[in-house]
N, C-alpha and C positions, 0 to 999 in steps of 0.2 A: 373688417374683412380685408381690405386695401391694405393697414397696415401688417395684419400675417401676412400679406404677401410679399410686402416690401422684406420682411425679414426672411422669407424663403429664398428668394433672391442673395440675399447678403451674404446667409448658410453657406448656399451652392459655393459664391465666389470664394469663402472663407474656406470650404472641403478642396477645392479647384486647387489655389493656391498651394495648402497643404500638401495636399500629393505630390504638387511640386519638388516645394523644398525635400522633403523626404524621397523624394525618386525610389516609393514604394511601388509592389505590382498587388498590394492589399487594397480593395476597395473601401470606402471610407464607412462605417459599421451604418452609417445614417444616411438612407439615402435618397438625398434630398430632392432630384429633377425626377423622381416617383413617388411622392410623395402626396399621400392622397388626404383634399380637406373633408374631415366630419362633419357633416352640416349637421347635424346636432349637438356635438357638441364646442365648434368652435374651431378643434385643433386640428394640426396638420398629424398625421399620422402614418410614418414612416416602415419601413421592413427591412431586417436586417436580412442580409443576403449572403453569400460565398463568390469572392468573381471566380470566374471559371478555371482551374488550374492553379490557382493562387492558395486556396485553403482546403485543409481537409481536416477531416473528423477524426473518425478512426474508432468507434464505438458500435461493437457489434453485441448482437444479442446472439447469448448461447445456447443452442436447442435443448445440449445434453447437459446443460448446468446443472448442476445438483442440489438436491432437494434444502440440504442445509444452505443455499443461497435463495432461498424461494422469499419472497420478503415478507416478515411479521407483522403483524399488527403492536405497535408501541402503544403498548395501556398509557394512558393520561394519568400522570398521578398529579391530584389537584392541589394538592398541599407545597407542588413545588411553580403554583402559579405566579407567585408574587416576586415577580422580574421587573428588572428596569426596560424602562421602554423602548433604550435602545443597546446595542450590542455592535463592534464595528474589530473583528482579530485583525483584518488588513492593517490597522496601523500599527501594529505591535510590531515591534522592533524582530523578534522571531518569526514573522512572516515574511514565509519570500518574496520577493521582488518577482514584479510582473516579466515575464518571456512568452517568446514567438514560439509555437511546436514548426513553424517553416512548412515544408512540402511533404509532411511526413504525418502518416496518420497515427496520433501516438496520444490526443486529447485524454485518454482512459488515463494514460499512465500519470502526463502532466497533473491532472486532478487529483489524482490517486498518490502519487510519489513522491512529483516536488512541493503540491500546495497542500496535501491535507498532512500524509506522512510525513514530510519535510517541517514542517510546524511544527508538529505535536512535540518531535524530537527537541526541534530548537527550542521550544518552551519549556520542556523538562529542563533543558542543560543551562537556559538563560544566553541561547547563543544569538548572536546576529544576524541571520538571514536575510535581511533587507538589501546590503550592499551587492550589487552588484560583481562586485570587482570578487570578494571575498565568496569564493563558490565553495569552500572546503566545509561550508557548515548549507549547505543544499543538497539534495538528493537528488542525484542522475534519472530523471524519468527514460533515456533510454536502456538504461538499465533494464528495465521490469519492461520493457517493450519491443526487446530485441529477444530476451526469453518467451513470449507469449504470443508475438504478432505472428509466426509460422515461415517466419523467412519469405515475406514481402511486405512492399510497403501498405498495407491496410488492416485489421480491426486487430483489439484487443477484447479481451474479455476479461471484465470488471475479476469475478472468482477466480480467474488464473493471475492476474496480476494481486489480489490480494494473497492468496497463497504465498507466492514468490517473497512477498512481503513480511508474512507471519514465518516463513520458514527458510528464511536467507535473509532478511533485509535488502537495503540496498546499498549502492558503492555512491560516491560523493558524486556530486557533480564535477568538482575540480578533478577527476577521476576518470570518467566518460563523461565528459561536456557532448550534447546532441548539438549540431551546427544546422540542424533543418535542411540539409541540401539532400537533395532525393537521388541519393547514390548508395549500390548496392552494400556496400560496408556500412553506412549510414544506419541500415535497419534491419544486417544479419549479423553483423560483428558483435562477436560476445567479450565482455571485458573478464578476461583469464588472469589475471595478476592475481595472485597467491593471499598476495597481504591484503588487496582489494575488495577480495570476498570474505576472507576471515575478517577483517574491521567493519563490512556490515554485517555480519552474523551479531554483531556486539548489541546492535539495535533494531526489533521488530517487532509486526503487530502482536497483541497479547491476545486480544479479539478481535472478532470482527462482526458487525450485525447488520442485516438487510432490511430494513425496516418500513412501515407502512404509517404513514401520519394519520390516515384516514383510512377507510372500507373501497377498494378498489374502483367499486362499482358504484361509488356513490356521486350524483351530479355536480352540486354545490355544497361542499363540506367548509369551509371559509365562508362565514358573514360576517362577521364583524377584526379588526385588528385583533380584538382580545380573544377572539376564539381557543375553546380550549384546544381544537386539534392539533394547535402553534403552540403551544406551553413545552413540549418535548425539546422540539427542534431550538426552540428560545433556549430551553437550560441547557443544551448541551452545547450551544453556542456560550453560552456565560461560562460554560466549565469548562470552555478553552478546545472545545471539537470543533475541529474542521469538518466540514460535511461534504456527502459527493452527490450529484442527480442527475438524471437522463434525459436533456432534452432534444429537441430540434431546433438549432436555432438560424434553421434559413431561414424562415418568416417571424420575426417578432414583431408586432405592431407596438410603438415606441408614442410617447405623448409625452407632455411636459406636464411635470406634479407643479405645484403649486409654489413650493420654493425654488423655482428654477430646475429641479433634477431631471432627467430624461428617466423616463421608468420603459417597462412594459406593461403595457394593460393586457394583451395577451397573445394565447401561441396560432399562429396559423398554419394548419399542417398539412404536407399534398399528400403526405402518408402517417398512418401511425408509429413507423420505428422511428424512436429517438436515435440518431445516428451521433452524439454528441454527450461527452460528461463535462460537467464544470463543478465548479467545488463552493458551496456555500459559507461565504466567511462574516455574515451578518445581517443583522436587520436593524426596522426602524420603526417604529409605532406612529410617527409623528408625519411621516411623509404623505402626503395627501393628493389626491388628482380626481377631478370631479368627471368621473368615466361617465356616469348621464346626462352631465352637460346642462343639468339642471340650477346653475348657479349656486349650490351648495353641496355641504361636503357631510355624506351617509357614514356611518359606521362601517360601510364595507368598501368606502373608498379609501379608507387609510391603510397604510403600513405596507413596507416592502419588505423584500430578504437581500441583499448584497451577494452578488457572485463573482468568482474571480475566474477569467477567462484563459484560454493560453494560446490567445491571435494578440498578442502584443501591446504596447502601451496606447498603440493607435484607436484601437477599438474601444468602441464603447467611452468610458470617464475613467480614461490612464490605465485600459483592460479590465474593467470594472463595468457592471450593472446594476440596477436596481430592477428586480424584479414584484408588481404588485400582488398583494396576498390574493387577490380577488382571480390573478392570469393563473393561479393554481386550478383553480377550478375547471372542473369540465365545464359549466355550464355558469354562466355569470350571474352574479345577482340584478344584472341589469340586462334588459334586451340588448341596450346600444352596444356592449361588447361583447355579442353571441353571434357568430356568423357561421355557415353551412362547415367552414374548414376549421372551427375553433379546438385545442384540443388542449387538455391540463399540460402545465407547464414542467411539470414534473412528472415523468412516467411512472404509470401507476401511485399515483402520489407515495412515492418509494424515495427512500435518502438511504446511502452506507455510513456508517459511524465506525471508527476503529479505538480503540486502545492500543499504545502503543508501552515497552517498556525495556528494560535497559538488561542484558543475561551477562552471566558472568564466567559463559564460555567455559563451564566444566571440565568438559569433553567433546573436542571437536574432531571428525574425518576428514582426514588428506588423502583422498584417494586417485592412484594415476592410472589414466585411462588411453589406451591406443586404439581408434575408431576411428572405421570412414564417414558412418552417417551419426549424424549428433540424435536424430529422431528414433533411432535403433534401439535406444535403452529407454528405460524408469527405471530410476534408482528412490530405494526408499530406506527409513532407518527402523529400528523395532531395539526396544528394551522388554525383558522378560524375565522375571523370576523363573522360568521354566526352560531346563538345557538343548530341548529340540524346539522351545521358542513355542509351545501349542500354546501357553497361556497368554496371551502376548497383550503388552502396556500399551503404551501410546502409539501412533505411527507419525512419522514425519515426511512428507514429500519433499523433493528437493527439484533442484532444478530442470532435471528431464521427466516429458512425459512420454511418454512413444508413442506408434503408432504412422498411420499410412505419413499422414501430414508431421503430427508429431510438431510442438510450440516452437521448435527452432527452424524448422523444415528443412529437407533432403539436404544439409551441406553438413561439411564439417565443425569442427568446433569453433574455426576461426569465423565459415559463414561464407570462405573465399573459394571452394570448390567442392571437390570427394576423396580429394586425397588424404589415405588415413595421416591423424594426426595424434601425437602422445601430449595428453595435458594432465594436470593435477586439477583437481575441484576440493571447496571445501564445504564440507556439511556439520550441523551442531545438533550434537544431542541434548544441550540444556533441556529444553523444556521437558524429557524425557529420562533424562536422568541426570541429577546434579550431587554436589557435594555432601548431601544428608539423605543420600537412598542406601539400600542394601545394596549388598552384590547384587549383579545384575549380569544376564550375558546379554551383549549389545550385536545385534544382528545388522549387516548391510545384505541387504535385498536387491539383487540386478535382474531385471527383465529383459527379455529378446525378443525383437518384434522381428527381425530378417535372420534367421539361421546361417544362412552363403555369405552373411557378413559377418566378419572375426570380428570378438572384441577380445581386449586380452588387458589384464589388469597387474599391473607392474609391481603397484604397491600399493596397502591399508597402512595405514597410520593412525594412532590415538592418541592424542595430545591434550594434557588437562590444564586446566588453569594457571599453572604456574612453568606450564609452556617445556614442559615433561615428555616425552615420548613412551608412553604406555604401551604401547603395540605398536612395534614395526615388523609388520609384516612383508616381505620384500620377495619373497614366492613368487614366480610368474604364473598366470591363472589365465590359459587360455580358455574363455567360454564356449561351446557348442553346443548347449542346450538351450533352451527357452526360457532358464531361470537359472541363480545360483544365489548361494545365503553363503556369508562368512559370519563365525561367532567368535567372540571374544569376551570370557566373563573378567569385571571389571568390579572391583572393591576398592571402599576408601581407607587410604591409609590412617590408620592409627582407632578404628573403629575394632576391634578385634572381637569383639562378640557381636558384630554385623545387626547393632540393632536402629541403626540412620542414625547415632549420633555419638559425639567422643566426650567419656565422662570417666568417672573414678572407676569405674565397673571394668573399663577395657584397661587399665592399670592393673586389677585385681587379678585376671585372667593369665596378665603376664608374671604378676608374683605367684602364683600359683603352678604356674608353669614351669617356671626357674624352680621353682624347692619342688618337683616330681609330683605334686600332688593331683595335675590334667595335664595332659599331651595334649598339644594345640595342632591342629589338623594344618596340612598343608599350605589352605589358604588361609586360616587365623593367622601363619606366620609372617606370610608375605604381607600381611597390613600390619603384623606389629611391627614390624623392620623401618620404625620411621626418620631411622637416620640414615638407612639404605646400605646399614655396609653389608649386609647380608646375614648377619644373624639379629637374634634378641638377646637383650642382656641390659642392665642396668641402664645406659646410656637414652635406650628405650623408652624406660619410666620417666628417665629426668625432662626428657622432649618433651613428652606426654601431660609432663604435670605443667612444665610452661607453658603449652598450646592451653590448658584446661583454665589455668590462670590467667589467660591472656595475653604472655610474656611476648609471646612468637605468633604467626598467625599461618603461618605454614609448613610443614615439617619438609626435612635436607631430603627426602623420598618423595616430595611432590604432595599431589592431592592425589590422585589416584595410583592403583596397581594392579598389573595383570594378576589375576589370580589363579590360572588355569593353564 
């Protein structure tokens, strides 16, 4: 007993010091002159805390989330049980490097943007994320946090920042670097740069899934490491997913496992809203902590999960935790860590998992907009085989939602007042229509939530992959109504019998048509025309046959054409 005390003592001096030389205003995550001994089991038993002013969270729960965020139950498929025991993405080279969110409530996006999004990315490309210095291969978490927090500085919502994600990407870090200083440009400035937001449309989620390890409502779902309700979360850690979860983490009660690590045994909570996300980047089978204090080590005191924090290198083991399988639990396998404020460590034993993948920027919208209030609009995208759009494809949301509050709240676009402002925005129909679809007319969708407020739209732009101007629309289009749709039917060039793909058949069509035998309808001409000079004719064919052979890979007419 003497001697943990003698070492509680030594901690303090050693935290004491620390703060020093770092002439932090972050409190040290372990805190050690409250530190309370377990008289059964031995240890000192620690609580992480927030010092007052110094940290914030920034994870709110959504009333009106939608039902497609409700979180699933992840069937266990047993056949993908046999994992290694341990799993560690933090050291991979494509994992970013630990950062401070500072005085700004933005934890959602951090989890969500720099460390799960921001991975997946860098491990598709094989890029370096680790360096510090090198932010050009990182992802701006104020990016996706300046769109979603409502223009102040506090909560995000997981669904709204994933959205943003799946249907814009994000902009680099090196791009909007967040500085943590709690100033109003800080956490309402939108990053407008043109090229900014077209190069993150390049890359975003592909899915996204809210998932359930366990039955909500169940007490202790975790007895043993090997459990199967960890088999999910294990392989999707080995297949390279960064994971995200919901907790609280003012109170973690903290103990030392067995090989030295600092774990949690579990959560103590004055409330049940997880006010906090962090992003799971591993586990361990092997890490053990004798939570009954019974001189030996149970099958349900092994194994942790690794999480990566975003309160700085100071916290925790270099921003890093280890949390025990057992603090998942609502209810512990042991009394000794069940107390009246115990609560699972993971809300609703719930994780997000995303897919992320790489588009190739078909057809993207540049559309300019002159607005006082940024919260004024929802702008949406729609593809449809059908000319008044009733049959309508996929939809796409983009970066405004409108409404009273509205995800950017009452300013302008800059974020710096009400005075109207003209910007360009850009939005991407990939996922909605690409290079191997039919005609299509492509629908931009404006909503109005204040009518006394003008909006007035200067110009639509369609620009396809080979960076073409398919539609410039340059009309000025003051709005006064409550809604407006603009259409623009769009075909790909050199498909001439529009059946989503380019083969001898759309040759045939044009030799047929040269010797009088079919008259090719308006728009059949405008996608045979693939060398753009404005008619069809021999030159047509010879393009045609080298795209078909491989010669070329994109015809002097671009990838797309207005056809309408």
């Amino acid at each position: 007993m003497l001697k943990n005390k003698k070492l509680l003592v030594i901690a303090l001096i050693i935290s004491l010091i620390s703060a020093i030389i770092t002439n932090s205003t972050v409190v040290s995550a372990f805190d050690y002159a409250n530190a309370v001994l377990d008289e059964q089991t031995g240890l000192y038993l620690g609580e992480e805390f927030e010092a007052a002013g110094s940290r914030l969270s920034g994870r709110a729960v959504n009333p009106n989330a939608k039902s497609e965020y409700d979180a699933k139950e992840d069937p266990i498929d047993h056949t993908r049980a046999n994992l290694p025991s341990s799993k560690d993405l933090s050291t991979d080279i494509s994992f970013p490097c630990i950062r401070h969110q500072g005085n700004i409530g933005s934890c959602v996006c951090w989890a969500t943007t720099y460390y799960q999004f921001g991975y997946q990315v860098a491990k598709m490309n094989s890029w370096n994320a680790k360096n510090s210095l090198n932010t050009h291969y990182q992802f701006s978490p104020r990016w996706t946090h300046n769109l979603t927090n409502f223009g102040v500085n506090a909560e995000s919502y997981e669904d709204a920042v994933y959205l943003i994600l799946e249907n814009q990407g994000a902009v680099r870090y090196s791009q909007f670097a967040p500085t943590g200083v709690n100033t109003d440009s800080e956490f309402r400035l939108w990053n407008l740069n043109k090229g900014d937001m077209t190069n993150a449309l390049k890359y975003k989620v592909s899915s996204h899934s809210y998932l359930h390890f366990a039955t909500e409502n169940a007490s202790t779902p975790i007895t043993s490491y090997n459990d199967s309700d960890l088999t999910n979360i294990k392989n999707y850690l080995n297949t390279g997913h960064v994971l995200t979860a919901a907790t609280n983490m003012s109170n973690w009660a903290l103990a030392t496992a067995q090989d030295g690590t600092t774990v949690c045994t579990r959560c103590l909570y004055s409330s049940n809203i997880c006010d906090h996300l962090i992003s799971i980047v591993g586990y361990n089978d092997n890490i053990a902590c004798d939570l009954n204090g019974d001189g030996s080590i149970q099958n349900f005191e092994k194994g942790a999960f690794k999480v990566a924090n975003s309160w700085g290198t100071t916290w925790g083991d270099q921003g890093y935790r280890w949390i025990m399988y057992d603090a998942l639990n609502e209810v512990s396998s042991t009394s000794v860590q069940n107390t009246p404020n115990r609560h699972k460590a993971f809300e609703k034993y719930s994780y997000h998992k995303i897919e992320v993948a790489e588009y190739p920027l078909d057809l993207i919208a540049e559309v300019t907009i002159n607005q006082k209030l940024r919260n004024d609009l929802k702008i949406r995208l729609i593809t449809s085989t059908s000319p008044s759009g009733a049959v309508q494809a996929q939809y796409a949301s983009t970066l405004f939602i409108y409404g009273a509050t509205g995800n950017g709240g009452p300013y302008n676009f800059t974020g710096s007042g009400t005075t109207p402002q003209t910007k360009t925005f850009v939005f991407d129909y990939s996922k909605i229509f690409n290079s191997s679809s039919v005609r299509k007319n492509c629908f931009l969708e404006i909503f109005k939530y204040d009518l006394d407020r003008a909006t007035t739209i200067s110009s639509i732009k369609l620009i396809d992959s080979s960076n073409k101007v398919v539609v410039n629309d340059t009309a000025t289009k003051t709005i006064t109504s409550d809604y407006a749709k603009y259409s623009y039917k769009i075909g790909v060039v050199g498909d001439v019998n529009n059946d989503g793909s380019i083969t001898m058949l759309d040759i045939t069509k044009i030799q047929q048509h040269m010797s009088h035998l079919i008259t090719l309808t308006s728009e059949d001409l405008k996608v045979a025309d693939v060398t753009g000079e404005g008619n069809v004719n021999s030159l047509d064919i010879a393009d045609l046959q080298s795209y078909i052979a491989g010669n070329i890979t994109v015809f002097a007419n671009g990838v797309m054409a207005k056809v309408n």
